[in-house]
PAFI-240450 format. One record per atom (N, C-alpha, C): x, y, z. Coordinates in steps of 0.02 Angstrom, whole numbers, plus 50000, padded with zeros to 5 digits. Last residue first. Layout:
# PAFI-240450
XYZ...
This chain:
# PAFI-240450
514655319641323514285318941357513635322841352515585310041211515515316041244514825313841283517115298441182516285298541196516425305141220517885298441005517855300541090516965300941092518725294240883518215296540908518185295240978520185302240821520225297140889519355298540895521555305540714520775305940735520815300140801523185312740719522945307140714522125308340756524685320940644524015320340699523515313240676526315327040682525815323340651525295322940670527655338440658526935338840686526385333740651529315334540680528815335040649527895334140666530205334140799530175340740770529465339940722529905319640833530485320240778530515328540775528155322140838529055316940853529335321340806526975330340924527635329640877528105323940893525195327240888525755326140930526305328040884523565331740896524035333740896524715330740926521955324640876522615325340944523185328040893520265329540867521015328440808521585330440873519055317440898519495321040929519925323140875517195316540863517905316740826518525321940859516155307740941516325313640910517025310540911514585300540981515125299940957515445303840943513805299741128513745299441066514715299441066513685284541266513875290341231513905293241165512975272741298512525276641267512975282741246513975264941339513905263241257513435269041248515325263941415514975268441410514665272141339516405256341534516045257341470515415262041474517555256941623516945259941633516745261541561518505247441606518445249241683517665251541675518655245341472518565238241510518465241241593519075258841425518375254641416518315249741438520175259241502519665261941497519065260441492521215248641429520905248441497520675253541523520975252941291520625247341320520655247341378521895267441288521035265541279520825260641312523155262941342522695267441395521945264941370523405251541239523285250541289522685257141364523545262841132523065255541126522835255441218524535271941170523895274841158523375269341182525525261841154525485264641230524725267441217525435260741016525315252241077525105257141130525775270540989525175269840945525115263541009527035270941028526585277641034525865274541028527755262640953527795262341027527255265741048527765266840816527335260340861527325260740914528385279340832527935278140827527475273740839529545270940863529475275540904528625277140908529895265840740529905261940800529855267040827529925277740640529225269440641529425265840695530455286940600530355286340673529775279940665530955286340463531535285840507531305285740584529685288140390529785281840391530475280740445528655297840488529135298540460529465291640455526785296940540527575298140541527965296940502525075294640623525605298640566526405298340582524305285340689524675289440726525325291340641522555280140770523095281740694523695287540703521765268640860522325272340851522945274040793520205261140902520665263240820521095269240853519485264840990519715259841000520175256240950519555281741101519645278541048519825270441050519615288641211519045282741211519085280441169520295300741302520365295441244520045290341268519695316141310519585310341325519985305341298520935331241354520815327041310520405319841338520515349241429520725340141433520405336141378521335364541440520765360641415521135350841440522865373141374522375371241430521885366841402524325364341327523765369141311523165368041368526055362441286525475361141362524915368041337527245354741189526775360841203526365361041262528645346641167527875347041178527715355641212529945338241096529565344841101529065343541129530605326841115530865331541097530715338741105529805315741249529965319841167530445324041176530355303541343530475308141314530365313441280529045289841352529725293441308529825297841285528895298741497528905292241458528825291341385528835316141532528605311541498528995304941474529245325341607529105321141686528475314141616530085333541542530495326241564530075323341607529015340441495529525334741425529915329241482528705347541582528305342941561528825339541530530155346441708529875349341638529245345141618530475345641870530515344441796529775347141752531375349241999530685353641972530835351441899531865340242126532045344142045531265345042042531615341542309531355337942238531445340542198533025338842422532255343042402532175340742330533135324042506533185329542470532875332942436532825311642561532525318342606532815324742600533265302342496532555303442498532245309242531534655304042520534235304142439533665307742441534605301042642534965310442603534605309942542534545287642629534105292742685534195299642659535685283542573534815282442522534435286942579536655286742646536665289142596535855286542571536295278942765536305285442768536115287942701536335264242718535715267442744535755275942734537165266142544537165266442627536555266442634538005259042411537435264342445537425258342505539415269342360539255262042393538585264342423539395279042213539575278042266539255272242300540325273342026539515273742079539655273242145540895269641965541375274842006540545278342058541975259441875541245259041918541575266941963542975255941798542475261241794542065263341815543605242741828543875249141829543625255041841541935235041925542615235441874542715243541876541275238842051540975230141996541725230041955541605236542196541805240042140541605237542100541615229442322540955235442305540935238142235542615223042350541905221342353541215223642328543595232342341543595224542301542905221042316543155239842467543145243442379543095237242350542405237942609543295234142554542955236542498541385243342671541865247142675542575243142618540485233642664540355239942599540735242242612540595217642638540895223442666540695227442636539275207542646539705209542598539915216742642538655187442649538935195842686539425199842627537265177942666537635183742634537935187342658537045161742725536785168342727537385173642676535765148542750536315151542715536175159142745535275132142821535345139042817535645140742774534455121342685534895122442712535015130842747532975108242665533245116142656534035117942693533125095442559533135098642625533415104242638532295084342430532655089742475532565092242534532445066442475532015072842471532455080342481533605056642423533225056642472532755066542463534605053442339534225052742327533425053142349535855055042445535685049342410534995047642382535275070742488535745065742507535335058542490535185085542437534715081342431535325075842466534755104242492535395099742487534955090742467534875121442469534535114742473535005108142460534415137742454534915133542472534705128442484534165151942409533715145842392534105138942390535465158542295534905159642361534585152642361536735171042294536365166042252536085162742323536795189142277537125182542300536595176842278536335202142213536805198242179537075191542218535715206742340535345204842278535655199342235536875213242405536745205042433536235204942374538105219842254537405220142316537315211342337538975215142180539185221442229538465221442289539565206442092539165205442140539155209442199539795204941906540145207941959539375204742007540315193641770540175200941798540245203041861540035176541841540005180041798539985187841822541315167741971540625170741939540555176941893542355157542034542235160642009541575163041973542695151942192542115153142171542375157642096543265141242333543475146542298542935148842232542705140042499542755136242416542815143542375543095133542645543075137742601543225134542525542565124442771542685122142707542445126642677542445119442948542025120842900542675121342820541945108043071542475109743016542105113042992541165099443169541255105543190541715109843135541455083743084540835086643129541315096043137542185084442923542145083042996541565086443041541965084542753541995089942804541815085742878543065074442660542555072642709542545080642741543815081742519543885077642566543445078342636543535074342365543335079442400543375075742480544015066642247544335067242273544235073842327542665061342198542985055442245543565059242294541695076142224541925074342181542225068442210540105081842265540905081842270541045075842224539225096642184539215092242182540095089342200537835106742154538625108342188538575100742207536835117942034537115110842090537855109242087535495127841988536275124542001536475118842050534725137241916534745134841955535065131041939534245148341793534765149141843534725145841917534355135441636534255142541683534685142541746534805127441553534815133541540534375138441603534475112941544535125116341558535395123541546533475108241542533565110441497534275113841485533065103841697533375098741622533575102441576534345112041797533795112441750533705105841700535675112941862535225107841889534375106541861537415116041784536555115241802536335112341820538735109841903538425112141838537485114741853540215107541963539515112241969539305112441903541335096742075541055100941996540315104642017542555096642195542025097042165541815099042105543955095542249543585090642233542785091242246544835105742204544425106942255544085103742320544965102442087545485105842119545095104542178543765106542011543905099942034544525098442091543905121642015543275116742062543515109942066544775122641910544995124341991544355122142030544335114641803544645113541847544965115041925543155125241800542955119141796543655116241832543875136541741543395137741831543285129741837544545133041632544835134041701544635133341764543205132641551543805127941561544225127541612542755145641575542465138541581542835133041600543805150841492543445153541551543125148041588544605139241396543955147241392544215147341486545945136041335545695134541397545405139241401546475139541156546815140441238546145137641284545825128941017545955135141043546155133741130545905116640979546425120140956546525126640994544035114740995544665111441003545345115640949543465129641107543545124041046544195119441027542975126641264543565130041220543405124641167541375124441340542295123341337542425125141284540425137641432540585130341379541365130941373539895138541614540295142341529540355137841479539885134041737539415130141669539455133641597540905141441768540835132141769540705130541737540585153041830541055151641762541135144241738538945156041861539605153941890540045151941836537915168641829538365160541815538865161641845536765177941934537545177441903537515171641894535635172942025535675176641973536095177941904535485155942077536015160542066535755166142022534965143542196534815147342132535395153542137535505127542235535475134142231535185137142173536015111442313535735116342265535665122042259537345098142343536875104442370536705110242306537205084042343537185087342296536815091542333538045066342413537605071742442537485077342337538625055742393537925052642408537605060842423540525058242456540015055442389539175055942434541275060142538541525063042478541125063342430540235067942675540675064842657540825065342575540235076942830539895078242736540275073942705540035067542966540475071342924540035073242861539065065943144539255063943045539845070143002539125072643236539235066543250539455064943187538605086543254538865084343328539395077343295538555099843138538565092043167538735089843224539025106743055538785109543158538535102543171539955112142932539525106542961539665107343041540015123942805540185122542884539545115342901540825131842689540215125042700540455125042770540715147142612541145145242658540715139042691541315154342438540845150342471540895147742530541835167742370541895162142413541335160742456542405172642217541875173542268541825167642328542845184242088543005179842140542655179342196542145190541949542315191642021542395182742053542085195241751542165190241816542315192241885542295207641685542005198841656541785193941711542875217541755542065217941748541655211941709544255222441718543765220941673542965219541690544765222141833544695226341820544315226841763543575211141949544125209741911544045217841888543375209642116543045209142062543645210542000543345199142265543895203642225543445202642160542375191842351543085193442372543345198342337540675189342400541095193142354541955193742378540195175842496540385182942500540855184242435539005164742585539315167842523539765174042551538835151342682539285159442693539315160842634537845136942732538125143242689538365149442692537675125242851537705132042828538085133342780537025111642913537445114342891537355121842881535995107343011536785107443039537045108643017534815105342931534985111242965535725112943012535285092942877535375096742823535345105642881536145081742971535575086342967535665092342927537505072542914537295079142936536535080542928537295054742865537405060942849537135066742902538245040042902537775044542913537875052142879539205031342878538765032442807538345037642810540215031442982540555033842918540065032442881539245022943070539445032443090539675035243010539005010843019538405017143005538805024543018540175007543033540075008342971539495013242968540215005943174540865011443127540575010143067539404996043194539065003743220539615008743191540064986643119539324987843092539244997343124541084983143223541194984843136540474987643100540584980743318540894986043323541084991043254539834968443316539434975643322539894982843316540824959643288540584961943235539954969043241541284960343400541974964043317541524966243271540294954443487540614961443489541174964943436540464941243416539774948543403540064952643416541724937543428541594938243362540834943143391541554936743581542174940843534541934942943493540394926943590540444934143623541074938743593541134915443536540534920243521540264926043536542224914743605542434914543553541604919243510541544909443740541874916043736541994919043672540874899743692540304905243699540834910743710541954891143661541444891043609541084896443618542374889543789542934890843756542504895043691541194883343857541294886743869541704891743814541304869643768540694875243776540894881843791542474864943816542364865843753541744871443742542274861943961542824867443922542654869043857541334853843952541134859943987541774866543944542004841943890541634844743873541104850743881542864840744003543244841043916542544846643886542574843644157542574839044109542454843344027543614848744281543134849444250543234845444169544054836444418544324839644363543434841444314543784843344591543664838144547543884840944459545074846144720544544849244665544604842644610544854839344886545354838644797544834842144771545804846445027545194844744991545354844544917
């Protein structure tokens, strides 16, 4: 039996729809690898690890590491389009200012390159560029964190970070301009590694414990002095029976031109008890009378009138 020849122009079609079916499929293949390498991590797929490493013997600076983990199933953190945020108590040595020109590489100067090192910078995230919120930012030469990877960062920070108080908080991440998004984080700090706990040379404060603040609190109580159970201090006081009103709304307080900051202090603290007195429970039909208070600074006995309501 003869097979009939297929004609020129069936081949051509044909030849034409395979050639079309190639090219879509290169080209769906090239499109769905481009979205994978633009996508970003669910900001809850990432995490934060702070932790204190080593504090210096000086007490200028501690070493501190940051640990980025992406739980991603599918996207990487890639080199560019992201900026994760924070608030910090401590500076980070980053946003230190730079060395004048002629002088050695500040503090600043260094932490700034060992971040780029890194391939990241950090600076403020305030307009004003002065407070304590921050941003962590990669750099071209930061290399992609992979789905399940994570990514220690080396950290320098101001003074010391012996309590989780001292870790930096309020974790957030924005990607290409897109809304923030909260990020986990969390804090750990050995209280048993000394390099963790020590702020500098001198620190010689013990590491507080549950136990140890439990012994605090369930030690028997010092028996203080009138003088010490007083806000600021004196030097001297007396304790006489009887009770003083103060209802005064004029406070005159006598002294020695070498205690005039002490004295003001005295005369404000007085201010204040009066007015929020008379702003709790006024009390216009009272008559009027003349207190004379007695106080010492300094060893020296000054006094000051105060009219008082009686009853």
């Amino acid at each position: 039996m003869m097979q009939k020849p297929i004609p020129l122009l069936v081949v051509r079609v044909l030849v034409a729809a395979a050639l079309s079916s190639m090219v879509s499929l290169a080209l769906g293949q090239v499109k769905a690898g481009s979205e994978q390498r633009s996508c970003h991590p669910e900001a809850s797929d990432l995490k934060v690890t702070y932790q204190p490493v080593e504090h210096t013997a000086s007490g200028v600076y501690f070493l501190a590491r940051l640990t980025l983990e992406n739980r991603s199933p599918t996207c990487a953190l890639g080199s560019s389009g992201w900026a994760l945020y924070f608030n910090f108590v401590r500076q980070p040595l980053a946003v230190y200012p730079p060395a004048k020109p002629g002088d050695p590489p500040s503090l600043g100067d260094l932490a700034r390159q060992e971040l780029a090192a890194q391939g990241l910078s950090l600076t403020r995230a305030d307009n004003k560029q002065s407070g304590d919120y921050y941003v962590l930012r990669p750099t071209p030469e930061f290399v992609p964190l992979a789905p399940g990877k994570t990514f220690a960062i080396s950290l320098k920070v101001e003074l010391w970070g012996i309590l989780k108080t001292d870790s930096p908080a309020a974790w957030h991440i924005v990607f290409d301009g897109e809304r923030a998004r909260w990020v986990p984080a969390e804090a750990q700090l050995d209280p048993s590694d000394p390099k963790q706990t020590t702020a500098f040379s001198g620190d010689m404060n013990p590491v507080q414990t549950a136990a140890g603040r439990f012994a605090e609190n369930t030690a028997t109580l010092m028996q203080l002095s009138l003088a010490q159970r007083l806000l600021p201090q004196p030097l001297q006081v007396t304790e006489k029976p009887g009770i003083l009103a103060i209802k005064a709304f004029i406070i005159i307080v006598q002294y020695p031109p070498t205690l005039q900051n002490e004295a003001k202090y005295l005369q404000a603290a007085l201010q204040d008890v009066v007015l929020s007195w008379t702003r709790r429970a006024p009390s216009p039909t009272n008559r009027s009378m003349c207190t004379l208070m007695r106080r010492t600074i300094g060893g020296v006995t000054r006094s000051h009138r105060t009219p008082t309501g009686s009853n």
